[in-house]
C-alpha positions in Angstrom: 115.7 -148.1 -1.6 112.2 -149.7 -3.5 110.8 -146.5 -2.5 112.8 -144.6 -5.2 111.1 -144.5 -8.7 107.7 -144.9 -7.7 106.4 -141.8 -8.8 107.4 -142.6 -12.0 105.7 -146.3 -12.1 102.6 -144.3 -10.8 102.8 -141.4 -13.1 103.0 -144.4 -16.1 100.5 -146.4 -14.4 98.0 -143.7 -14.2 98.7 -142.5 -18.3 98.5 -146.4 -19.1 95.0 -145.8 -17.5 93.9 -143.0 -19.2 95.1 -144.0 -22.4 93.1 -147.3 -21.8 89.8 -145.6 -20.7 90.2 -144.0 -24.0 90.3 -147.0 -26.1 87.6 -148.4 -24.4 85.6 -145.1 -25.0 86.6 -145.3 -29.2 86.1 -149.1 -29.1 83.0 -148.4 -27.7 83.6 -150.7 -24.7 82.5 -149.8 -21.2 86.1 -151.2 -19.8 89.9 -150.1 -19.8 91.4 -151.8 -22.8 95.0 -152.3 -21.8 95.5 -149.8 -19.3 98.5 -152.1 -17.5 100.1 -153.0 -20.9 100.1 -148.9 -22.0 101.8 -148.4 -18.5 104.4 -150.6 -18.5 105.4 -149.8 -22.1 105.4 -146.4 -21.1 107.8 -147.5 -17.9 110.2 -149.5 -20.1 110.1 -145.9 -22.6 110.7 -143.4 -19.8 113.4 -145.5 -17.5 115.1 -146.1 -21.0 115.3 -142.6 -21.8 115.9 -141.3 -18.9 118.8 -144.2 -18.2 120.4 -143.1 -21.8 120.2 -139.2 -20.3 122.1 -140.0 -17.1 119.1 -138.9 -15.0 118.2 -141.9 -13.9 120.2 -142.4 -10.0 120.8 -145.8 -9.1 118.1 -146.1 -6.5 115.9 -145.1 -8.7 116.8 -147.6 -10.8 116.3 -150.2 -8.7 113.2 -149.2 -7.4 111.9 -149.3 -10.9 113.1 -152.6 -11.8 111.5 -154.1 -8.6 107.6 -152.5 -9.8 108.3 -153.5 -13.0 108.7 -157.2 -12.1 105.9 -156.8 -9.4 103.6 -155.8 -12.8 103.6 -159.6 -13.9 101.9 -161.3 -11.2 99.2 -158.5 -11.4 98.6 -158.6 -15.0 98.4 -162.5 -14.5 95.4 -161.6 -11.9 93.8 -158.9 -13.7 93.6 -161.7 -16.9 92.5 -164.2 -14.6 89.4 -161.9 -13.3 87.6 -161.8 -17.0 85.3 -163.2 -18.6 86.3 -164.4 -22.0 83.2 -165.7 -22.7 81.2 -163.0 -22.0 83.3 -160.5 -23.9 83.4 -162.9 -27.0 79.5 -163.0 -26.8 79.7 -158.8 -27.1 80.5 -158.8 -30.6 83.9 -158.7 -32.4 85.9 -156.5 -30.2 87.3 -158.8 -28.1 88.9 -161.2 -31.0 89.9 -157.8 -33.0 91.6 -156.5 -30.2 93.3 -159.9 -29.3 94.7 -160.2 -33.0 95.6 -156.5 -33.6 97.6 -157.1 -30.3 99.4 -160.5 -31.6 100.2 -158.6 -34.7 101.7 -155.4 -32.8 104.1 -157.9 -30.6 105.1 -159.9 -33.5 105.9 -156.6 -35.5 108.0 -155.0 -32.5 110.0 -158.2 -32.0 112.7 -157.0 -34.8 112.5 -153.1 -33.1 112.7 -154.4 -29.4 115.9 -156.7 -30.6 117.9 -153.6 -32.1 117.2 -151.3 -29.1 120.4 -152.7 -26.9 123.1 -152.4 -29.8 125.5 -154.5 -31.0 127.2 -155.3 -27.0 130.0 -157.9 -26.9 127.9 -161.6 -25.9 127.4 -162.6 -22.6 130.9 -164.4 -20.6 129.8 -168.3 -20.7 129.0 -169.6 -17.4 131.1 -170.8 -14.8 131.0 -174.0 -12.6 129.4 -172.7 -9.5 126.7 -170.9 -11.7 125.7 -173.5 -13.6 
């Protein structure tokens, strides 16, 4: 059932937004400064640790996996919503923040890669799926 692991994509969700309203407050921006990214990172942490702990049921999973991929279509609408010009006219935050984030992703790309292990490669593909 979806319904199963909602309260932890709330619980994340509502930390992501905390944690955001607090960047905004030390930026010194009246805004949530990646409130949806915080939460989802904090999704992928808790369902991984709690998946490596065995106390993570099925259903649970599932349910998580389904929010999770329900999170890109809103990000794409919450990024559509702005106004880049207007926060590039507010001063230097906007570009900062943009860079420092580009920086952070292409940092965590090695880490992210050597979370999984060394598993045996995927079974090549066979006629009917290709």
């Amino acid at each position: 059932m979806i319904i199963y692991g909602v309260a932890a994509l709330a619980a994340c969700h509502l930390a992501g937004v905390i944690l955001g309203d607090l960047l905004g407050v030390l930026l010194g921006v009246q805004s949530n400064v990646g409130g949806v990214g915080f939460a989802m990172l904090l999704l992928i942490v808790a369902s991984d640790w709690l998946r490596r702990t065995g106390r993570l049921p099925a259903l649970s999973e599932q349910g998580i996996l389904f929010w999770s991929a329900m999170y890109i279509p809103i990000v794409v609408a919450m990024a559509a919503q702005q106004n880049v010009v207007a926060a590039l006219a507010g001063g230097p935050v906007a570009i900062i923040a943009g860079v420092g984030a580009t920086i952070a992703c292409v940092a965590l790309v090695p880490v992210v890669a050597r979370i999984g292990g060394q598993d045996a490669p995927l079974p090549p593909l066979m006629a009917q799926e290709a």
